[in-house]
C-alpha positions as CSV (number, residue, x, y, z in Angstrom):
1,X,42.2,137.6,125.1
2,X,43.6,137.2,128.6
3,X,46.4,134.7,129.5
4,X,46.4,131.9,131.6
5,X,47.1,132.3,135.1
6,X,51.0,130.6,134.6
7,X,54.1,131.2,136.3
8,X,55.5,131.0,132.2
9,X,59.1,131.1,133.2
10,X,59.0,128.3,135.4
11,X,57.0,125.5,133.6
12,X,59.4,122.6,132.3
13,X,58.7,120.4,128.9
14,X,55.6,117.9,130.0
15,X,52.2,117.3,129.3
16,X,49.8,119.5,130.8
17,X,45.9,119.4,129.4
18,X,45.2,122.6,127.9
19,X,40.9,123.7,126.7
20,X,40.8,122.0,123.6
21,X,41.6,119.4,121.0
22,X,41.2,118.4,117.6
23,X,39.6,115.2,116.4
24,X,38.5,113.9,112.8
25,X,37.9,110.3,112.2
26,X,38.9,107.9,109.3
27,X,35.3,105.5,108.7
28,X,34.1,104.0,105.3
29,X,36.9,105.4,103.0
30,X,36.8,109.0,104.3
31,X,37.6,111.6,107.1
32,X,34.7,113.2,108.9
33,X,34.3,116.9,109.1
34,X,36.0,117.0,112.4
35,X,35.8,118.8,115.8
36,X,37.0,120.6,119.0
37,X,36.8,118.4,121.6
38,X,37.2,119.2,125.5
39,X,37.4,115.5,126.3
40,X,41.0,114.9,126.8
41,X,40.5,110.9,127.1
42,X,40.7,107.9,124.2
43,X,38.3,105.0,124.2
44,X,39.4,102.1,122.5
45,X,38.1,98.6,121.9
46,X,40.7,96.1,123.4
47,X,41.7,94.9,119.8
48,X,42.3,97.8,118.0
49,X,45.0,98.1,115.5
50,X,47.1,100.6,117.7
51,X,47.2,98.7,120.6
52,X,47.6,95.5,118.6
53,X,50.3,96.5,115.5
54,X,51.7,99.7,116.8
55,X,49.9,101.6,113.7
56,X,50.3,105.0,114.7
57,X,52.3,108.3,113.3
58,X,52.9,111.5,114.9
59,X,54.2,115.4,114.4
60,X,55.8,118.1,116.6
61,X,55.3,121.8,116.1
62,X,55.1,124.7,118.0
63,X,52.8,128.1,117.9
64,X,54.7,131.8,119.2
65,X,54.1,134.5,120.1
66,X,56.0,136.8,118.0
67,X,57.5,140.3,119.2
68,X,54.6,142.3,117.2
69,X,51.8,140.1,119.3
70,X,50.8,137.9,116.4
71,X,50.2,134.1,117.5
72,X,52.1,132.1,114.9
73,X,53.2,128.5,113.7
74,X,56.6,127.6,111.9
75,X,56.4,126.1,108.7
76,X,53.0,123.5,109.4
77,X,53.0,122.5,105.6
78,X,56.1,120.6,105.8
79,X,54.4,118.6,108.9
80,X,51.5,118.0,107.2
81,X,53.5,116.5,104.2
82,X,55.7,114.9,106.8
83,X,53.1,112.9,108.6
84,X,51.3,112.4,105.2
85,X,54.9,110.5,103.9
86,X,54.6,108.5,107.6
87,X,51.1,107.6,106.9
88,X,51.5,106.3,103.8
89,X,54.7,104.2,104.5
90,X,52.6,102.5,107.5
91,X,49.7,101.9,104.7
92,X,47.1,104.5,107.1
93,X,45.3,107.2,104.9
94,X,46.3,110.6,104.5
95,X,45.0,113.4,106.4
96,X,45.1,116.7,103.7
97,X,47.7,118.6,103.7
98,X,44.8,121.6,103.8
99,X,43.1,119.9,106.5
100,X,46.2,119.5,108.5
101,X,47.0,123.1,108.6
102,X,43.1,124.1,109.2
103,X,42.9,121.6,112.0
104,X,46.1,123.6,113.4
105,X,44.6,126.9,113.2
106,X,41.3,125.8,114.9
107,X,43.5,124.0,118.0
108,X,46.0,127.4,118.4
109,X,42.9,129.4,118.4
110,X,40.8,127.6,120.4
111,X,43.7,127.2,122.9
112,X,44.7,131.2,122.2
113,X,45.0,131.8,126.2
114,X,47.7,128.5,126.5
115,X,50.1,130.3,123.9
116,X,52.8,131.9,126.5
117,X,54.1,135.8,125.8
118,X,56.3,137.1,123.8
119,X,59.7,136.9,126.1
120,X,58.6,133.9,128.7
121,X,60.9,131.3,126.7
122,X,57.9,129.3,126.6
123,X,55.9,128.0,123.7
124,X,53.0,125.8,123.0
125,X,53.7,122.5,121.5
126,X,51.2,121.1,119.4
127,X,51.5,117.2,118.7
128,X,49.7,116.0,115.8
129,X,48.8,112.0,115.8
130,X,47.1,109.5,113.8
131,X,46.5,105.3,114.9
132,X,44.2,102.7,114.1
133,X,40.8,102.6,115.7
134,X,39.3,99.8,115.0
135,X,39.6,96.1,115.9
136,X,42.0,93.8,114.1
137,X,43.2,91.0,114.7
138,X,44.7,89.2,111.7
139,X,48.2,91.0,110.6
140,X,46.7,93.9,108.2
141,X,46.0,97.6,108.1
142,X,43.4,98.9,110.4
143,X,40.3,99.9,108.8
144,X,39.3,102.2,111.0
145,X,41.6,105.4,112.2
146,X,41.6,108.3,114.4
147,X,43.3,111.8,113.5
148,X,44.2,114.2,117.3
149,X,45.9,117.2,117.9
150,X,46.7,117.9,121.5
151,X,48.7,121.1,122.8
152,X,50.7,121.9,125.5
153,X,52.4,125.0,127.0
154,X,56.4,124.2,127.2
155,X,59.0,126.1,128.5
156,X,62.7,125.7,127.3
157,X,63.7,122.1,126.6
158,X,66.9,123.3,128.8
159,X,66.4,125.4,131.9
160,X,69.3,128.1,132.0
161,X,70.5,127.4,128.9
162,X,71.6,125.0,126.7
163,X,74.9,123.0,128.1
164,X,76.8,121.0,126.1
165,X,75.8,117.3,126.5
166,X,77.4,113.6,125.9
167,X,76.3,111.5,124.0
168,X,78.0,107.7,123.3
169,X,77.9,105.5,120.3
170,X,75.3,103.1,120.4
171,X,76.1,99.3,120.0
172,X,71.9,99.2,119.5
173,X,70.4,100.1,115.8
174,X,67.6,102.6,115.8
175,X,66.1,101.0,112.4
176,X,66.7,98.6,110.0
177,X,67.9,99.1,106.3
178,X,65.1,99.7,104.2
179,X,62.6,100.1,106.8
180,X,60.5,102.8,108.7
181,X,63.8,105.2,110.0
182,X,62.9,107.6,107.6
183,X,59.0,109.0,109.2
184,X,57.8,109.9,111.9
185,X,55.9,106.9,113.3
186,X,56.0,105.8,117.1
187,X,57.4,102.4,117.0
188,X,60.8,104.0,116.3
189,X,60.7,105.8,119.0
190,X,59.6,102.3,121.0
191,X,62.7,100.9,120.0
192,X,65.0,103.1,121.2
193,X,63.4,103.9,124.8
194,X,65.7,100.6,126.0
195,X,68.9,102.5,124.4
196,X,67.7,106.0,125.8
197,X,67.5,104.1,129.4
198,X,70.6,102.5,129.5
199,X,72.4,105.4,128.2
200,X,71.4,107.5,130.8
201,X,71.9,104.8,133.6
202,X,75.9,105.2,132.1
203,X,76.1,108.7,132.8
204,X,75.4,109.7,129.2
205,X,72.8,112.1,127.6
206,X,72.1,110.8,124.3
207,X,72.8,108.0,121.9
208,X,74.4,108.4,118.7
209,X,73.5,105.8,116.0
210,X,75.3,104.6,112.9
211,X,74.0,103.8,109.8
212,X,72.3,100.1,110.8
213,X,74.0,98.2,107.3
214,X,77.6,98.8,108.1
215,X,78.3,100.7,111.5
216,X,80.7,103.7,109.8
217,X,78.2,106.5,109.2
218,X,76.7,109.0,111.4
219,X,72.8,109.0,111.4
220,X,70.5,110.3,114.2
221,X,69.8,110.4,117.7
222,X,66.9,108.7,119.1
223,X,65.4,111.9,119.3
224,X,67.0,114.4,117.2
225,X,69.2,115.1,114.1
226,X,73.3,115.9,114.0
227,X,74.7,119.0,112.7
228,X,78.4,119.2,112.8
229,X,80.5,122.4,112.0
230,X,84.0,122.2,110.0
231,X,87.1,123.8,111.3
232,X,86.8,126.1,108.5
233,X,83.4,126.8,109.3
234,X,81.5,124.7,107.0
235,X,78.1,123.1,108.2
236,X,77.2,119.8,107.4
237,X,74.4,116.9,108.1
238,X,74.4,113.6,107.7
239,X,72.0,112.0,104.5
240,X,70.8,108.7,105.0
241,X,67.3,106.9,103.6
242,X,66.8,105.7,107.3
243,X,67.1,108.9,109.2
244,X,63.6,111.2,109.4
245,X,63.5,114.6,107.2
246,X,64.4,116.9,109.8
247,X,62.3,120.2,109.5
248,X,64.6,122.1,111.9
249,X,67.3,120.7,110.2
250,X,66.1,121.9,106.8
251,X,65.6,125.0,108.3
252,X,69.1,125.3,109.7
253,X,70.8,124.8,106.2
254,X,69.2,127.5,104.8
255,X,69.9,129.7,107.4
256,X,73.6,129.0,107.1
257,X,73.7,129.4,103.8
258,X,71.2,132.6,102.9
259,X,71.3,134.2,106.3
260,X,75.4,133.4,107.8
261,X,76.8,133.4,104.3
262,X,78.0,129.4,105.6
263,X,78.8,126.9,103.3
264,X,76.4,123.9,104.3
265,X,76.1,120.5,102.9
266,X,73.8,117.5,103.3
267,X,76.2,114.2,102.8
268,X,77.0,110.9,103.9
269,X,79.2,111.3,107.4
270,X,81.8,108.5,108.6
271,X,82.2,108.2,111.8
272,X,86.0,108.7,111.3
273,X,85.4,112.4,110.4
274,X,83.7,113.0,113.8
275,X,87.2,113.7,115.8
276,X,87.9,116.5,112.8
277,X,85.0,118.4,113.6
278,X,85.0,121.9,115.4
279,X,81.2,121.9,116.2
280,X,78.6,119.7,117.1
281,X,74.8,119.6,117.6
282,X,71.5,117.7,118.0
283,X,68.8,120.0,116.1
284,X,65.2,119.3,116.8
285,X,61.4,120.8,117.2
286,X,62.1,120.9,120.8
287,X,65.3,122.5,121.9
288,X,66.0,123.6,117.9
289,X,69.6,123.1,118.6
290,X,71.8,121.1,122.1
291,X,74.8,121.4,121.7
292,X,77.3,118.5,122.1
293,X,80.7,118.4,124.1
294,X,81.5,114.7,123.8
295,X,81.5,111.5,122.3
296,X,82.1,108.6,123.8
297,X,82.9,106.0,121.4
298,X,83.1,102.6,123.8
299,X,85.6,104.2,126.7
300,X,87.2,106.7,123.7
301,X,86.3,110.6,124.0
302,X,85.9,112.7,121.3
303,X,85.7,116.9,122.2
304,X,84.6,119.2,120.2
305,X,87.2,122.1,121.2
306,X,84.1,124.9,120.4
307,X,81.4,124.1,122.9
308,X,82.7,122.1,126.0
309,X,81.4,124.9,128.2
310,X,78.5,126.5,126.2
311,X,77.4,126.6,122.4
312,X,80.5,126.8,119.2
313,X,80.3,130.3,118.2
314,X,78.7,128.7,114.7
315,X,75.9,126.9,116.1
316,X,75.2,130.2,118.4
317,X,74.8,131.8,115.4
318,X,72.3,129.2,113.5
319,X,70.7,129.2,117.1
320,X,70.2,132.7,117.4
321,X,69.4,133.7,113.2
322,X,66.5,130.7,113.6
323,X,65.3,131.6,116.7
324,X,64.9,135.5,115.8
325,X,63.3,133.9,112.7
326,X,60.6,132.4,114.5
327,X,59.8,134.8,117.0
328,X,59.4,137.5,114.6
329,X,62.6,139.5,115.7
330,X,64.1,138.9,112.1
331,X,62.7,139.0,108.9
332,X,61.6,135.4,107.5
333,X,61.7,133.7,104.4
334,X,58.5,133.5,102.3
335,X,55.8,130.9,103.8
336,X,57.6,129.9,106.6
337,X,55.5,131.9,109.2
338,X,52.2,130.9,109.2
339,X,49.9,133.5,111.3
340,X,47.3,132.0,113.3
341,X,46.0,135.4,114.9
């Protein structure tokens, strides 16, 4: 199967329309069979339920290829329960876990010749997404919904490596308590595009948010998950039922703890621990890991004295162990690569 025509190593991380797509529709209590589609364009009635009531969840993945010249995906179950869990919370119906994973496999093959070599530091991203179809206008579920996958050929989220970042503390809340923090649905990530903007028109990278019931615990980005490293070499995450169930950062635990020999922990974080830390990092689909040199909390810096100039030697290592996991260069735990071809 011969490659696209791509300069790999120079394409950034943006949309660009690859063959195919995946679409099934939700209609009279069930999904169709589904299809490849080479339409890359929605219609929608004026008064659907996406458009009207922000119903919609999404997923991010990615398909390799590995150093043997398999095509592969990492770990597509734990998206498909993922966007099941977002579903659910947003009253949508679920799309099968099964179906989910065999909608996957038909989009990576189909789109075989968008899936950059082994070596170009590029990847195809694949971005999963459901919404509500039909028109509604009272306050209520849609009846009506759409299931997509679209894929795209990304290079590295950071071009010549990852530099540390800042990042400030957020006077904004991401969610509320109790409400939707916790999945994967696209009205979160509506309400912190204002935050994002203003953040960046300060000079600052990223937004750190605290927990949104009493503004002393570490909980997210608007995009990504923390990861913080102990002077003694400890890993820890924040847990919180209003941050989403990182896959990455699943991932990265148990690579710390099987693979490094690290002890890691997922536990409640104050905000007053942050200046004791040696290590810090935003893990995510994306960039797996950026790591972070400061935070400013409201005109007060916090540095992390590993990582001002490039990544702490402990999140290199998580970094590099995941990294080799997924492009086949180190031996992976059972189920978490899934071959495509």
């Amino acid at each position: 199967m011969e490659k696209k025509n791509i300069d790999w190593s120079s394409i950034g991380f943006g949309y660009m329309p690859t063959d195919y797509r995946y679409v099934s529709n939700f209609k009279d209590g069930k999904w169709d069979e589904g299809t490849l589609s080479t339409d890359p364009n929605i219609v929608l009635n004026e008064c659907a339920g996406v458009l009207q009531y922000s119903q919609s969840v999404f997923e991010g993945l990615k398909a390799y290829t590995t150093e043997d010249g398999h095509i592969v995906t990492f770990r597509p179950d734990l998206n498909a329960e993922r966007i099941a869990a977002s579903a659910a919370r947003l009253e949508m119906p679920v799309f099968p876990k099964e179906r989910f994973i065999d909608a996957v496999n038909q989009v990576v093959k189909a789109n075989a010749a968008w899936v950059p070599p082994y070596g170009s530091g590029a990847t195809l991203y694949l971005r999963p997404y459901m919404f509500g179809s039909n028109a509604v206008i009272g306050v209520k579920p849609a009846d009506e919904y759409q299931f997509r996958i679209l894929t795209t050929p990304v290079g590295p989220y950071f071009k010549g490596g990852a530099k540390p970042i800042t990042i400030r503390v957020s006077d904004f809340d991401r969610a509320a308590p109790c409400g939707t923090g916790n999945i994967k649905a696209g009205l979160n990530y509506a309400m912190s595009l204002h935050a994002i903007v203003d953040a960046h028109k300060q000079g600052f990278d990223e937004n750190m948010y605290l927990d949104p019931k009493t503004r002393t615990k570490v909980e997210e980005t608007g995009g990504a998950n923390f990861i913080f490293v102990t002077k003694d070499g400890k890993v820890v995450t924040p847990k919180s039922d209003s941050i989403l169930p990182s896959i990455t950062r699943r991932s990265l635990i148990y690579v710390a703890k099987e693979y490094l020999g690290l002890e890691a922990e997922e536990r409640e974080i104050y905000f007053d621990e942050v200046k004791d830390f040696a290590e810090c990092g935003l893990c995510g689909t994306a960039a797996v890991i950026s790591p972070v040199g400061k935070i400013n909390d409201h005109g007060k810096e916090i540095c992390f004295p590993s990582g001002m100039e490039k990544m702490g030697p402990v999140i290199q290592k998580l970094y590099d162990t995941l990294t080799g996991i997924q492009m086949g260069r180190i031996e992976a735990p059972e189920g978490w690569i899934h071959v495509i071809e």
